[in-house]
C-alpha positions as CSV (number, residue, x, y, z in Angstrom):
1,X,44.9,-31.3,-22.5
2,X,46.5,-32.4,-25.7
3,X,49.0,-35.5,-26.4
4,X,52.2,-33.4,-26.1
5,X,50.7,-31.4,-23.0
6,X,50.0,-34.4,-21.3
7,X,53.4,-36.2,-21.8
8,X,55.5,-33.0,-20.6
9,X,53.7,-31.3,-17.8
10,X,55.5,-32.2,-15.2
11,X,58.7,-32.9,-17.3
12,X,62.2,-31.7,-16.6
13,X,63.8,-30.2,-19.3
14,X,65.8,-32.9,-22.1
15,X,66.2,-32.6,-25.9
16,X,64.1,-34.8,-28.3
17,X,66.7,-37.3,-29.7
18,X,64.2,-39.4,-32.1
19,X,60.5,-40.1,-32.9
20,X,59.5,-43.8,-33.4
21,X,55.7,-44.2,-34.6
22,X,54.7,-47.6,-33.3
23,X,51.8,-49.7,-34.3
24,X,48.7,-49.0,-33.1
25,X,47.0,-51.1,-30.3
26,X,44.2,-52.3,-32.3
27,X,43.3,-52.0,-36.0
28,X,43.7,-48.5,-37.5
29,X,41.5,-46.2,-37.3
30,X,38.9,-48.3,-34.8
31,X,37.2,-46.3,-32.3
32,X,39.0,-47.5,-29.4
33,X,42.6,-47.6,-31.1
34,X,45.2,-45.7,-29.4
35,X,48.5,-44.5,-31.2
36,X,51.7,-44.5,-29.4
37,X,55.0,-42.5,-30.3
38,X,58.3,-43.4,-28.6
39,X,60.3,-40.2,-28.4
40,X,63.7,-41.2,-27.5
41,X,65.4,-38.2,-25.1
42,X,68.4,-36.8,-24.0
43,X,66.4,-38.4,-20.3
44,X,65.6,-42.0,-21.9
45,X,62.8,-43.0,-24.2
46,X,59.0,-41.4,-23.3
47,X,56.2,-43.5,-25.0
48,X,52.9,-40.7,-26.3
49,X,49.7,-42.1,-26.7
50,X,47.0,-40.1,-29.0
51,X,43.7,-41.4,-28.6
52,X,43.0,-39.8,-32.7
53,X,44.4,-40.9,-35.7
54,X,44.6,-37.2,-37.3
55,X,46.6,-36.1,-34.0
56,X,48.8,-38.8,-34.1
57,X,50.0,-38.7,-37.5
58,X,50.5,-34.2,-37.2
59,X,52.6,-35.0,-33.9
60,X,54.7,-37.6,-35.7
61,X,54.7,-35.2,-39.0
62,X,55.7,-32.2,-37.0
63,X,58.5,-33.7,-34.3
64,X,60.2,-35.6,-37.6
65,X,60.0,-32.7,-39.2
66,X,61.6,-30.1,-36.6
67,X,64.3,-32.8,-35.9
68,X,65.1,-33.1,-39.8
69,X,65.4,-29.3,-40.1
70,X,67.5,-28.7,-36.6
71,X,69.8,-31.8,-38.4
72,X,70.2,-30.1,-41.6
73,X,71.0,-26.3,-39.8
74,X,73.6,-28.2,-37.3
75,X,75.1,-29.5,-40.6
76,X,75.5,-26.4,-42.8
77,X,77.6,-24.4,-39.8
């Protein structure tokens, strides 16, 4: 099951306020480094842990992204 999967199963349904990338647990891009994301909701803040760099920084990408975009729309009306 991926990072995002994992982290909203069971979830209830809130709307993704922000995306903090924090700094990895151990140095970047060691083999047992783990990545966490806070993701601050409409519920209270969610902390995401990828366990792979490359997954990590496209979840981070993505959410920052769609959350810039849904901004800018929200502005133009």
């Amino acid at each position: 099951m991926n990072l995002v999967m994992q982290a909203f199963s069971n979830a209830k349904e809130c709307v993704v306020e922000d995306v903090r990338p924090c700094a990895p647990e151990k140095a970047s891009r060691e083999e047992d480094a783990t990545y966490p994301v806070e993701v601050r909701t409409s519920r209270g803040k969610v902390e995401l842990r990828a366990d792979d760099y490359a997954v990590y920084k496209r979840w981070v990408t993505t959410v920052t992204h769609m959350l810039t975009s849904s901004t800018a729309i929200t502005m133009r009306n």
